[in-house]
N, C-alpha and C positions, 0 to 999 in steps of 0.2 A: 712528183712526176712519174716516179717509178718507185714499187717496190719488187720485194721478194721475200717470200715467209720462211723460214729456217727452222725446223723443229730442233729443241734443245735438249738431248738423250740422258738420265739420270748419271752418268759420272761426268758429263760435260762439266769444265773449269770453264773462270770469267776469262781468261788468258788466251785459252782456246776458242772460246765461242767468240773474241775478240778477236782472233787471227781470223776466223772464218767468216766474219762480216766484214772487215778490211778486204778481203782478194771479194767474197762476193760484191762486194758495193762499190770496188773499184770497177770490176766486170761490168755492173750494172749503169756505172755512172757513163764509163765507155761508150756501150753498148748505145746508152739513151741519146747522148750528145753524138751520136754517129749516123740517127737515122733523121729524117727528113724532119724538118724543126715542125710541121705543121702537124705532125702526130703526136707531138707531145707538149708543145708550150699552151696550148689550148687546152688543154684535159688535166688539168693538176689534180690528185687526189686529196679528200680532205683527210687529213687524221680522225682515226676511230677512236670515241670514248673523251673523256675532259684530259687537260692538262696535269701532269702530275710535278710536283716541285718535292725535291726531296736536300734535307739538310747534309751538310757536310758532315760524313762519318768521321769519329772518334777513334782513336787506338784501341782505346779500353772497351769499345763498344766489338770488337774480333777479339777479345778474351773467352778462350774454352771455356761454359761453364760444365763441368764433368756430372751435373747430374740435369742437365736439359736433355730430350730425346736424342738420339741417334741421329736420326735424319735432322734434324734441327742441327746438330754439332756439323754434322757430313755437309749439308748446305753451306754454313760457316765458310767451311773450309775451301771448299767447290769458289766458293766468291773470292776468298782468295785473301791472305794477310792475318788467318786466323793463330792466334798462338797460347801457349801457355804457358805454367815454370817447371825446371827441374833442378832438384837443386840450387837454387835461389836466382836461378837465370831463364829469361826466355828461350822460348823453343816454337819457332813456328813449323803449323804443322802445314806443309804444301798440299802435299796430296794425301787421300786416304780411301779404303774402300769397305761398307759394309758387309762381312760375313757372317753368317749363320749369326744375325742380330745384333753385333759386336762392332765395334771401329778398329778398321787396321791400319795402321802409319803406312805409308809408299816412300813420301819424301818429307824430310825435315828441315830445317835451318837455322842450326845454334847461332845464338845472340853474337854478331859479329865474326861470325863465317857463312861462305859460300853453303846453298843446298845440295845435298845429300841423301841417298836411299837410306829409309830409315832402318835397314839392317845393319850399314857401315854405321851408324850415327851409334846402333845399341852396340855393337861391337866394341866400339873404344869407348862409350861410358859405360857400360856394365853395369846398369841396372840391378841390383839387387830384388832378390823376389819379393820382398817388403816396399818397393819403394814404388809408388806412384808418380803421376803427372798431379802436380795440383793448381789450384786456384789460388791468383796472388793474395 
């Protein structure tokens, strides 16, 4: 009966683009249900394009793979629950951003603690210069 189109900016998260649909489609459901029922229960819009069903995502299906592209991992992540190992523990990686071609940690979330910037996270594990992220 009503929409509104929201453009989705490349470091947009599923968390954020999710806050931003709740307040707008609350505004919008408002908005609709407030003006004169004769403008809108008559004009339903139909949905653009066929139906899409999509299966319940896996855990293992948001595992890092470290040699898939950049933007392929960054999306990952952007959708949110993406993780990998260090040290024989997960490690999700919240947020991240692409520089000069590279992926940068923001925020992380050791296996069984709160998230954290992933500066305090390299801080008290202390990566050694040998020591990668890997794949379980």
């Amino acid at each position: 009966y009503a929409e509104r189109r929201v453009p989705i900016g490349g470091e947009t998260t599923a968390a954020e683009l999710r806050t931003e649909l709740v307040a707008i489609g609350s505004e919008l459901l408002v908005d609709t249900l407030s003006s004169p029922l004769s403008d809108w229960i008559d004009a339903p819009q139909p949905q653009e394009g066929e139906p899409i069903y999509a299966a319940k995502l896996d855990k293992a299906e948001f595992e890092i793979d470290w040699d898939d592209p950049i933007e392929h991992i960054h999306r990952l992540i952007r959708v949110g629950g993406a993780w990998t190992t260090f040290r024989g523990k997960r490690l999700k990686i919240n947020q991240a951003r692409v520089v000069d071609g590279g992926l940068v940690p923001v925020a992380v979330q050791p296996e069984g603690k709160a998230a954290i910037p992933f500066d305090a996270w390299r801080n008290g594990a202390q990566p050694r210069d040998d020591e990668l992220f890997a794949d379980s």
